[in-house]
N, C-alpha and C positions, 0 to 999 in steps of 0.2 A: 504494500500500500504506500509506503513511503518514498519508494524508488517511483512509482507512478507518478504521485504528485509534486515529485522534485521536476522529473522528464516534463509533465504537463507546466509547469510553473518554466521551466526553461524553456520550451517548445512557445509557449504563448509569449516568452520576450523577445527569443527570436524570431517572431511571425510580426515582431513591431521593429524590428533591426531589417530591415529589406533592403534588399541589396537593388532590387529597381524595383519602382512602385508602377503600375501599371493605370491611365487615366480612367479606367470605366471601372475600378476595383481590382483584385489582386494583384499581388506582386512573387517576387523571386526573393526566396529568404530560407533558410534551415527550418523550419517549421516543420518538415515532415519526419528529420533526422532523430530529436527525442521517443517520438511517436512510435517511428518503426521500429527502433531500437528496443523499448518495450513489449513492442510485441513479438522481435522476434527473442527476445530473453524471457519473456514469462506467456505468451501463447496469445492467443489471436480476443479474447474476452478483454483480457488486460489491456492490449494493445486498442481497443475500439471505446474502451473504456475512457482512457488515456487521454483518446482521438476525443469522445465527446466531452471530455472535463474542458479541451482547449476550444472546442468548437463552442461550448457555452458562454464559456471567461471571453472570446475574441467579440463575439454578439455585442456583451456587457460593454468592453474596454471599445467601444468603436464600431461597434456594428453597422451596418446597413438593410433597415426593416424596410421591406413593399406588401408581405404580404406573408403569414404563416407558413404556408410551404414552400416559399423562397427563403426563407430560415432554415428550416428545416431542412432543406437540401442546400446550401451553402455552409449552413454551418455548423449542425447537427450529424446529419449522414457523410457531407465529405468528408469530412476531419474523424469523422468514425472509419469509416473507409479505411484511413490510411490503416487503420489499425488488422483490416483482414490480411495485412501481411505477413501478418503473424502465424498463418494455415501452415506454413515450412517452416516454425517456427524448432520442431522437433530436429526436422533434417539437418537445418543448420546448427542449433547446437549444438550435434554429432559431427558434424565435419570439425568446425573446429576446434572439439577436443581432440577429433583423430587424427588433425591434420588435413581434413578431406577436403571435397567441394565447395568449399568457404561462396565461391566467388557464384557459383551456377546458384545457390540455395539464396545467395542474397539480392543475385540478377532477380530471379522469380518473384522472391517477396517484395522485391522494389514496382516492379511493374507489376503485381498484383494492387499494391496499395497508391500508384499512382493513377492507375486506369482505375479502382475505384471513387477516388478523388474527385479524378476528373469527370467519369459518368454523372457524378450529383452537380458538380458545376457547370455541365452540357445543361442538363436538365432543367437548372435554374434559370441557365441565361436564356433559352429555348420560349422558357415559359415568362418570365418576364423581363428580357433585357431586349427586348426584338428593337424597340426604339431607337436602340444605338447601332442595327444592324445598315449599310451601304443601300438606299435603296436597290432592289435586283438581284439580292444576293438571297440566299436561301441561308434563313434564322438559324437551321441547323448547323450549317456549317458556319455560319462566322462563329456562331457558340463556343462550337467542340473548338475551331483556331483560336480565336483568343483567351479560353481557359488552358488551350496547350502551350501557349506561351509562356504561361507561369508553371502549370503545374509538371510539366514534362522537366525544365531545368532543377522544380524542388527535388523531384524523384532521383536525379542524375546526384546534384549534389547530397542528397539525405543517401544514397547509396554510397558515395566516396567518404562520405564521413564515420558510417558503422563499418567501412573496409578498415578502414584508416585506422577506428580503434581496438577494432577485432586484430588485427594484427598486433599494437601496440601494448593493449592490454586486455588481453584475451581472458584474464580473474575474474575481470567486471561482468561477463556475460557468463561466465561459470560459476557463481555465486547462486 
């Protein structure tokens, strides 16, 4: 519980540390790096858990309300999301006590928890961000591009960061 809310507490300062902030909402920042690290160190409940502690706190500290299920799917379910990365949460464990597939176990759960991410921020923009869509372009897809502008590079870097410490300090996730 404790390691949860420490990830979550750091996850939600780095999700205000953005490395570019983006004009229509999100930005690129380590936000998903605490998240997934949770989950793939204590399993996929934890990890969504995690996800929704930071997706409540980001509402509160700054949110953007239009409508209950645009909440709900930006801020509740993505940031839950990151947390189903946690599903290899077993595999990868085992690799890196054994040496093993570090790398393949931590691809998966990166792009597990960034494609769910991102599905709920399709969703939301789909349903109401259409306003800010080019006329002639089709809502869905400016959706899915301009949410994968942020959350594709989160996933990349929240992947190089639990490389980066699973190598360094492989105790912290064997604990």
């Amino acid at each position: 519980m404790t390691e949860m809310v420490i990830s979550a507490s750091l996850a939600l300062i780095l999700h205000y540390v953005a490395i570019i902030q983006l004009p229509q909402g999100g930005n690129i920042s380590l936000v998903m790096a605490p998240i997934l690290f949770i989950a793939l160190k204590n399993g996929v409940v934890d990890g969504c858990v995690c996800g929704l502690i930071v997706g409540i706190f980001s509402l509160l500290f700054g949110g953007f309300f239009l409508s209950p299920l645009q909440v709900l799917c930006d801020y509740f379910l993505a940031f839950s999301a990151i947390g189903l990365g946690g599903l290899c949460s077993h595999q990868f464990i085992n690799s890196v006590k054994n040496n093993g597939k570090v790398k393949i176990y931590l691809i998966i759960s990166s792009l597990i928890s960034g494609l769910g991410c991102l599905i709920f921020h399709t969703i939301a923009g789909v349903a109401f961000y259409d306003a800010y869509a080019p006329k002639g372009i089709n809502i869905f897809w400016y959706a899915l591009t301009y949410n994968s502008i942020y959350v594709i590079p989160d996933t990349i870097v929240a992947a190089i960061c639990i490389y980066v410490l699973t190598g360094r300090a492989k105790n912290i996730l064997l604990k």
